[in-house]
DSSP file (Angstrom, degrees, kcal/mol; ACC not computed):
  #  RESIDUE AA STRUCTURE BP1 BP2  ACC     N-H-->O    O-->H-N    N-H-->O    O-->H-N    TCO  KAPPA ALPHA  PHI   PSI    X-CA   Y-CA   Z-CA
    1    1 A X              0   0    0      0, 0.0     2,-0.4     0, 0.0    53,-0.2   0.000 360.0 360.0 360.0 130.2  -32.5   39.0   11.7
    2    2 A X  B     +A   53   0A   0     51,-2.4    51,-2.2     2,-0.0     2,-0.3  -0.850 360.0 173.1 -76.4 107.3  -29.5   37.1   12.4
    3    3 A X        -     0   0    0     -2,-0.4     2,-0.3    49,-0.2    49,-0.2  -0.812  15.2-167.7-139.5 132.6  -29.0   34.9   15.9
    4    4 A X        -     0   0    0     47,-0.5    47,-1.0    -2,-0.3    -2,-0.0  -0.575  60.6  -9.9 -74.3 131.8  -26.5   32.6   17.0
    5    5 A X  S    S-     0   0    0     -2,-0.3     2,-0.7    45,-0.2    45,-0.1   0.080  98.5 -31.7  78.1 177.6  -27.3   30.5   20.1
    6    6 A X        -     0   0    0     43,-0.1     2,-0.4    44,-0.0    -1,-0.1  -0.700  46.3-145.2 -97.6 143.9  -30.1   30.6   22.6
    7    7 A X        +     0   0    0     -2,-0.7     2,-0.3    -4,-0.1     3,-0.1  -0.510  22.8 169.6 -72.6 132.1  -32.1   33.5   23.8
    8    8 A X        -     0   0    0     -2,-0.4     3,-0.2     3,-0.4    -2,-0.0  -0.968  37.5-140.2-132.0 157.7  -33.3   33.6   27.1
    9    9 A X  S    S+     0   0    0     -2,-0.3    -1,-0.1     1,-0.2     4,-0.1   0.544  98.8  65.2-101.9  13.1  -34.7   36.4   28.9
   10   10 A X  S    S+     0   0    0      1,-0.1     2,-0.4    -3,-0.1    -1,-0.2   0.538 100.2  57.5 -85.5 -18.5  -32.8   35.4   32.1
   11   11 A X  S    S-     0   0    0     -3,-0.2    -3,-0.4     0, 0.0    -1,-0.1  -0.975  92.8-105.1-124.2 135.3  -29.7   36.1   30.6
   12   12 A X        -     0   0    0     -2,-0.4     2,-0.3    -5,-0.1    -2,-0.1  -0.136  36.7-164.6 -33.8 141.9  -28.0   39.2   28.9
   13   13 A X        -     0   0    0     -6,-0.1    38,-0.1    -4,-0.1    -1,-0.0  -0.956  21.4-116.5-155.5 118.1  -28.0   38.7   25.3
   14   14 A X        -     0   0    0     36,-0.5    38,-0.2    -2,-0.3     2,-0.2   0.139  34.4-168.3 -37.6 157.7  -25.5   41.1   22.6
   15   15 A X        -     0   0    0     36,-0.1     2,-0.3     2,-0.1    38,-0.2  -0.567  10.1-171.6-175.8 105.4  -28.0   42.7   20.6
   16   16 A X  B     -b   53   0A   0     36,-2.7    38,-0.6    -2,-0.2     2,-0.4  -0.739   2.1-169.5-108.8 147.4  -26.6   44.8   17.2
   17   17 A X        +     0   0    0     -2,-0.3     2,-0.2    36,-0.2    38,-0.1  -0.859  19.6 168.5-117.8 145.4  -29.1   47.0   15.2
   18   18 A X        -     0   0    0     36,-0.5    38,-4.2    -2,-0.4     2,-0.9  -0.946  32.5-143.4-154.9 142.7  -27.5   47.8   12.2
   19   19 A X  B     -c   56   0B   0     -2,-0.2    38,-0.2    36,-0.2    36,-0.1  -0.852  44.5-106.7-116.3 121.4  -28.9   49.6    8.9
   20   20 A X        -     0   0    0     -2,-0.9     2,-0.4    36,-0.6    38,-0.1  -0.030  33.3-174.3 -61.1 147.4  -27.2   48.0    6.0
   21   21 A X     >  -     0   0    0      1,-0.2     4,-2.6     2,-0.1     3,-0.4  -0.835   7.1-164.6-134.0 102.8  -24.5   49.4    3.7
   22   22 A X  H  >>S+     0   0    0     -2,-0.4     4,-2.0     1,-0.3     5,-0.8   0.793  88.1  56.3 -47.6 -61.8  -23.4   47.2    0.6
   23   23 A X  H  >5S+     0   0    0      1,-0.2     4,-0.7     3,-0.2     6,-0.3   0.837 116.3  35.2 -59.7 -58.4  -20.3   48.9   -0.2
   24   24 A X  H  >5S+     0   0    0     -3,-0.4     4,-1.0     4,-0.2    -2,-0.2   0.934 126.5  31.0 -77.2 -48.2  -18.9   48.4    3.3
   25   25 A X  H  <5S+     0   0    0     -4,-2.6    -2,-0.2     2,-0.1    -3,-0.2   0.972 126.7  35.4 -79.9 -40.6  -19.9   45.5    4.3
   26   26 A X  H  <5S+     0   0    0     -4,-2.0    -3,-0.2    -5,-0.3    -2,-0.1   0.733 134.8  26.4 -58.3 -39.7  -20.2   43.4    1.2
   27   27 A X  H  <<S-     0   0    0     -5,-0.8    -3,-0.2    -4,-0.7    -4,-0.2   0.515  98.3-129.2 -93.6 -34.1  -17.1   45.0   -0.5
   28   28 A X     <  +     0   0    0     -4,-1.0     2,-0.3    -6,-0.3    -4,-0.2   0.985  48.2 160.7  60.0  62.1  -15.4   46.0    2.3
   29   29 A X        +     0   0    0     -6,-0.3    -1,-0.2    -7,-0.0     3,-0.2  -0.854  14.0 171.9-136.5  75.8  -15.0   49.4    1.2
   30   30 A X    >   +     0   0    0     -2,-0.3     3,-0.8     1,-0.2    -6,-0.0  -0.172  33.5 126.1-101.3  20.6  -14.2   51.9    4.0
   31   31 A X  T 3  S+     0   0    0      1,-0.2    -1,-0.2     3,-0.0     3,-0.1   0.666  75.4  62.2 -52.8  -6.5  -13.3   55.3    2.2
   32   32 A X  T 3  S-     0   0    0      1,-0.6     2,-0.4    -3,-0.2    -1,-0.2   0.395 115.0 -69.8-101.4  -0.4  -16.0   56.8    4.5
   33   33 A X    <   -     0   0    0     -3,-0.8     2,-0.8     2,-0.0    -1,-0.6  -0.874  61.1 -57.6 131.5 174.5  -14.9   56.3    7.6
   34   34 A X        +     0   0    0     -2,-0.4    -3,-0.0    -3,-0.1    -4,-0.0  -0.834  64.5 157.8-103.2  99.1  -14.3   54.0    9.9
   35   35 A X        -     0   0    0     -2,-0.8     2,-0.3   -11,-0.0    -5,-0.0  -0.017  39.4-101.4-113.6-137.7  -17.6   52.1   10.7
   36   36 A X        -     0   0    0     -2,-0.0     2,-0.2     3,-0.0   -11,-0.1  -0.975  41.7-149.8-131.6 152.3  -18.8   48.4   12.2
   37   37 A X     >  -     0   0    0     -2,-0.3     4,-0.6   -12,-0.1     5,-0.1  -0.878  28.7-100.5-133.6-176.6  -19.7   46.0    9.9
   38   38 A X  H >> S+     0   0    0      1,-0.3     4,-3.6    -2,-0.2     3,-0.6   0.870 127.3  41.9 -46.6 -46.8  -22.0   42.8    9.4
   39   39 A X  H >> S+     0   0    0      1,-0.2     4,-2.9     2,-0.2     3,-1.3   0.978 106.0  57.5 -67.3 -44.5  -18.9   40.9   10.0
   40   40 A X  H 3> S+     0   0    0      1,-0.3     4,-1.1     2,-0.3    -1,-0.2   0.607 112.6  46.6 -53.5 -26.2  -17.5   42.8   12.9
   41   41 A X  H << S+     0   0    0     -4,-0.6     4,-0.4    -3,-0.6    -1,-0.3   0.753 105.9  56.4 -93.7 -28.5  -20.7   42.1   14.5
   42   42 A X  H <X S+     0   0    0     -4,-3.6     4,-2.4    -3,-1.3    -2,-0.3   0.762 106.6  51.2 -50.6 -44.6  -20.7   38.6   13.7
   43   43 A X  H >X S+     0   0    0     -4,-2.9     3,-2.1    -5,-0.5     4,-0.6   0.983 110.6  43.4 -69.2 -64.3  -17.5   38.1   15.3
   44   44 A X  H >X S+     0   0    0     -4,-1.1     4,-2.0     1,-0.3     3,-0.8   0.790 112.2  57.3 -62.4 -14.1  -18.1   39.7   18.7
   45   45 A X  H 3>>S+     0   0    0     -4,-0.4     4,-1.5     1,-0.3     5,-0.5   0.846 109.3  40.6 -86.0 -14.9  -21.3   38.1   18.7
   46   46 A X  H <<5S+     0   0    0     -4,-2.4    -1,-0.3    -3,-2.1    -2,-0.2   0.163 108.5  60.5-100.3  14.1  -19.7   34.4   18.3
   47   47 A X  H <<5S+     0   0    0     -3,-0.8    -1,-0.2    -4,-0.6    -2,-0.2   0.599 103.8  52.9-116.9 -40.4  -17.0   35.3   20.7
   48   48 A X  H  <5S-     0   0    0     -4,-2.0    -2,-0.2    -5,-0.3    -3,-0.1   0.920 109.7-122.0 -49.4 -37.7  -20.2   35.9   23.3
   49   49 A X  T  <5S+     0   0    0     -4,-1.5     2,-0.2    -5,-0.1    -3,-0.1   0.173  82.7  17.6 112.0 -34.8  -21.5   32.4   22.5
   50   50 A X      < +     0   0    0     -5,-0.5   -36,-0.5   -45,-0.1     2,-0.3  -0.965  60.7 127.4-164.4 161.3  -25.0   34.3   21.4
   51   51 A X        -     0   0    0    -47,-1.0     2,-0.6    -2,-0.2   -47,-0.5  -0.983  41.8 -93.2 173.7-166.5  -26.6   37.1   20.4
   52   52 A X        -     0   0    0     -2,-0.3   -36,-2.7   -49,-0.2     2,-0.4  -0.979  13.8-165.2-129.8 116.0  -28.9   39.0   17.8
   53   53 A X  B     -Ab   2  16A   0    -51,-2.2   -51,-2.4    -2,-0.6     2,-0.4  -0.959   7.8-168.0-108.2 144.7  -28.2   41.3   14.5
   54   54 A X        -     0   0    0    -38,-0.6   -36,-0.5    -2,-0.4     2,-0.4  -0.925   9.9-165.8-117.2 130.0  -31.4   43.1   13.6
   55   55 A X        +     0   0    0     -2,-0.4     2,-0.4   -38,-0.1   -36,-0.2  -0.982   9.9 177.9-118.8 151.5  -30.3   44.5    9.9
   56   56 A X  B     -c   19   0B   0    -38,-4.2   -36,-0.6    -2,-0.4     2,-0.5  -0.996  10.9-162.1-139.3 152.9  -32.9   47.3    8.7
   57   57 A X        -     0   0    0     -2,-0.4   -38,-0.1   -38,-0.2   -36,-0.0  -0.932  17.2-130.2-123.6 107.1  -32.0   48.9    5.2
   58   58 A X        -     0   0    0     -2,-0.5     3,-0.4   -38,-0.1     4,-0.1  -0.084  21.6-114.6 -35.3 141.0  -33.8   52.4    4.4
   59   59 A X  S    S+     0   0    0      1,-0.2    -1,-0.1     2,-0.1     4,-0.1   0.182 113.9  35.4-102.5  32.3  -35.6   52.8    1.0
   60   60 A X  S  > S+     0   0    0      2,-0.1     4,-0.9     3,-0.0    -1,-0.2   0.427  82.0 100.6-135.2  -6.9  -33.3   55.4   -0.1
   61   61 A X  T  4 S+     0   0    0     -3,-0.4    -2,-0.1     2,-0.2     4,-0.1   0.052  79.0  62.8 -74.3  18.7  -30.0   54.3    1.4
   62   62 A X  T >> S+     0   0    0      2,-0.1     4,-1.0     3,-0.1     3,-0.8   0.910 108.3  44.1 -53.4 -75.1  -28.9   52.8   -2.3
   63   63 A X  H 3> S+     0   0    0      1,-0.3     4,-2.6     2,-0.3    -2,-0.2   0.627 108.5  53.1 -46.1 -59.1  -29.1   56.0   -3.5
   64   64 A X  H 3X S+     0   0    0     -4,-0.9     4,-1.9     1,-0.2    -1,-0.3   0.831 110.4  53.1 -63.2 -40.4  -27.2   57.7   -0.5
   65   65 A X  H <> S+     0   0    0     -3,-0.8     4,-1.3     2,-0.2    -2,-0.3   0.988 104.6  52.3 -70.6 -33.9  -24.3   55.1   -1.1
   66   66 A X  H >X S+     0   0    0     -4,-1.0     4,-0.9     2,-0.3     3,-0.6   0.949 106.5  52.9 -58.9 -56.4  -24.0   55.9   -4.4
   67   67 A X  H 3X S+     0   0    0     -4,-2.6     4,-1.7     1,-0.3     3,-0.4   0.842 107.9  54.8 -42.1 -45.3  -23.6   59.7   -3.6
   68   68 A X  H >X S+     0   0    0     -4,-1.9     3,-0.8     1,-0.3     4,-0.6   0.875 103.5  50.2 -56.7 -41.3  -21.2   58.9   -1.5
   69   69 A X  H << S+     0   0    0     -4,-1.3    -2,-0.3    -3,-0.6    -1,-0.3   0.319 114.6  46.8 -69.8 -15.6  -19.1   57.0   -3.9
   70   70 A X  H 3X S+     0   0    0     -4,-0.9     4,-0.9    -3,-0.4    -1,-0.3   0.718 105.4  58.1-109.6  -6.7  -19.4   59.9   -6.2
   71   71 A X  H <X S+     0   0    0     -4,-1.7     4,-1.4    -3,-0.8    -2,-0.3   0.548 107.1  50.1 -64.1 -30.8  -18.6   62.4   -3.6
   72   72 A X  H  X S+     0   0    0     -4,-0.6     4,-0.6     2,-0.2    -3,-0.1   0.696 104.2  54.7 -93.6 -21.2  -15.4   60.6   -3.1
   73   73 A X  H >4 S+     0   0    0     -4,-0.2     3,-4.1    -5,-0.2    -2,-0.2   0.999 101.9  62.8 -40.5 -71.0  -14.7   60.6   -6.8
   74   74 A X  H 3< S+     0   0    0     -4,-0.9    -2,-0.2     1,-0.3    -3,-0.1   0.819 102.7  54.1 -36.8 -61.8  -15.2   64.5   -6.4
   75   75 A X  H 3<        0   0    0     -4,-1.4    -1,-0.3     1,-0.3    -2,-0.2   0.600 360.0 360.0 -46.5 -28.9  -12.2   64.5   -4.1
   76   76 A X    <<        0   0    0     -3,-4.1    -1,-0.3    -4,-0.6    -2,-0.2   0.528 360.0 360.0 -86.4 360.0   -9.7   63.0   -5.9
């Protein structure tokens, strides 16, 4: 978990869930689509002043990036 600022429960507070993807965010790699990333979330959240990113990563989503990345191979 990620947070900028304080939380309060009196005031609305941004709040990103996100399940991580190395290749996109880390790499910056967007052959897949157009998605949001770690930064992209960072940024609206520091333009709020605060907020929360929750990252949660799946115990098979390596695997599934890599399939994508060889699926896009396929294509060319």
């Amino acid at each position: 978990m990620l947070q900028k600022g304080k939380i309060s429960k009196n005031s609305p507070t941004l709040v990103r869930v996100q399940q991580s993807n190395f290749f996109h965010d880390l790499l910056n790699i967007n052959e897949f689509g157009a998605r949001w990333s770690v930064s992209d979330s960072m940024k609206k959240i520091n333009e709020a002043g605060k907020g929360v990113i929750l990252l949660i990563d799946g115990e098979n989503k390596k695997q599934d990036e890599f399939n994508e990345i060889n699926a896009s191979k396929k294509k060319e």
